[in-house]
Phi, psi and omega in degrees: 000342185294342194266357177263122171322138183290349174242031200219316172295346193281281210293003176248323171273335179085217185308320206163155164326270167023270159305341175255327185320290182322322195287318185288291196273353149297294178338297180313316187254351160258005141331286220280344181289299233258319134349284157334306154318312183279327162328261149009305160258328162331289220283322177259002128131342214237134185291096198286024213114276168227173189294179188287322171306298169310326154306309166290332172253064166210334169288308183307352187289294173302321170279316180294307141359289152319312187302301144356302193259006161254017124320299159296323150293309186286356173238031150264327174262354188277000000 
């Protein structure tokens, strides 16, 4: 971390690991809220907002994203 210039480490890390860590795990857990939801509505039949699909691409959305900023917490502390 010592060879990347300090205004150049703000835009690739932001706050801190820390923090996209927090970020990785919302991310993370309304993925599984909103999963929960497509589940739900796939079995019953009836539209939650939005249809079962939609719900199934707004979790993949949502993990990948997580994934993403905990791709980045972990090579922020490392």
């Amino acid at each position: 971390m010592s060879q990347i210039p300090e205004n150049i480490r703000f835009l690739l890390f932001g706050f801190g690991p820390e923090m996209a860590a927090r970020m990785a795990l919302v991310a993370n857990s309304l993925g599984l809220a909103a999963m929960i939801l497509g589940i739900i509505a796939g079995a019953t039949g009836k539209n939650l907002g939005l249809g079962a699909t939609n719900w199934f691409l707004l979790t993949i959305a949502l993990f990948i994203w997580g994934l993403g900023q905990w791709l980045v917490s972990y090579l922020g502390a490392k």
